[in-house]
N, C-alpha and C positions, 0 to 999 in steps of 0.2 A: 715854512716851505721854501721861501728863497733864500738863496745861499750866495754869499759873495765869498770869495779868495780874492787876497789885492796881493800883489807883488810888487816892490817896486823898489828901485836902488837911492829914492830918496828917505831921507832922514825923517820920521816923524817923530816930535817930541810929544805929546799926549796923546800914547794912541786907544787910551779909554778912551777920550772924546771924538776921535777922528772915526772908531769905530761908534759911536752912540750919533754921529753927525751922519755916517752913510746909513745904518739902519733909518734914521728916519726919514733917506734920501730914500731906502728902495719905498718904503710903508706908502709916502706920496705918492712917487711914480705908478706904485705898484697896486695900491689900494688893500693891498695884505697887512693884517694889524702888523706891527714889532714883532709878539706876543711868539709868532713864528719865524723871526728873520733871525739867522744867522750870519756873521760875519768873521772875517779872519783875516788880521795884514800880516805881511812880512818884511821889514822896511829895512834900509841898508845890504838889500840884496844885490850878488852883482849879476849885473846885466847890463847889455847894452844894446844902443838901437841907429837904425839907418848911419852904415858906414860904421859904425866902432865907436859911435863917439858915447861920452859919458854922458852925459848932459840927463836930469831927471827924466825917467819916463815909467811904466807900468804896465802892469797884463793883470786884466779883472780877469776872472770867469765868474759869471752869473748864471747859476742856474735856478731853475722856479717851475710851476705848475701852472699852465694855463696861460700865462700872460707874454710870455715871448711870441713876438710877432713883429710886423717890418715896419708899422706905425710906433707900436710899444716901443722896440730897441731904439730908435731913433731919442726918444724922448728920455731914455733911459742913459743912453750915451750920451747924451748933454747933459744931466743930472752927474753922472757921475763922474765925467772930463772936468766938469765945473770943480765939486769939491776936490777931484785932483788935485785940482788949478792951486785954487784958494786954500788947501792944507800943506801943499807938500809941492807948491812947484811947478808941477808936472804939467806942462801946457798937451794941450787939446789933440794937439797932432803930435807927440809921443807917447798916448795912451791905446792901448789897444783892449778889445772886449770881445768876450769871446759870449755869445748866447747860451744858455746850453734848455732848450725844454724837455723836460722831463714828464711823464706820462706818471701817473696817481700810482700805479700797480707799480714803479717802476721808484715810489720814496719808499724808504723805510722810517719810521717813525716810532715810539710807544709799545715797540714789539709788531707792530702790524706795520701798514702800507694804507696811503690818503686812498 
């Protein structure tokens, strides 16, 4: 059920691992097994941020079922500014997250909807 897109115009060299390090960032956070987390970077993209400059930065969108909320994303936003940080660079204040929740009737999954 949760879904990450990462964008980001820094360089990640493992990005099996950097994807297998935020799946088990949302699983924590989130209390949703792996088993359903999706994930997807795209790294070396361009983009820039405050002012033009280059400098590493990023745009999650995270969407999920049930668990966004303004205590959740707080805590979510630090989980995932952090591995930013410590994979790829990217400090805290040029990451951006976009929440997205998403209503059951409204996933597609296995032919049906959660």
């Amino acid at each position: 059920m949760p879904a990450a897109q990462i964008m980001t115009n820094a360089p990640i060299e493992d990005k099996k691992a950097f994807l297998k390090n935020m799946s088990a960032a949302i699983s924590e956070v989130t209390g949703k097994p792996e088993a359903y987390i999706m994930c997807s970077v795209q790294d070396n993209v361009d983009m820039i941020m405050s002012m033009a400059t280059e400098k590493p930065c990023c745009f999650i969108t995270f969407s999920c079922i049930g668990v966004i909320s303004a205590t959740k994303n707080r805590s979510m936003s630090e989980a995932f500014s952090s591995l930013m940080q410590k994979t790829c660079g990217v400090s805290p204040e040029r990451c951006y997250i976009n929440f997205v929740k998403v209503e059951r009737e409204n996933w597609g999954f296995n032919g049906s909807t959660f």
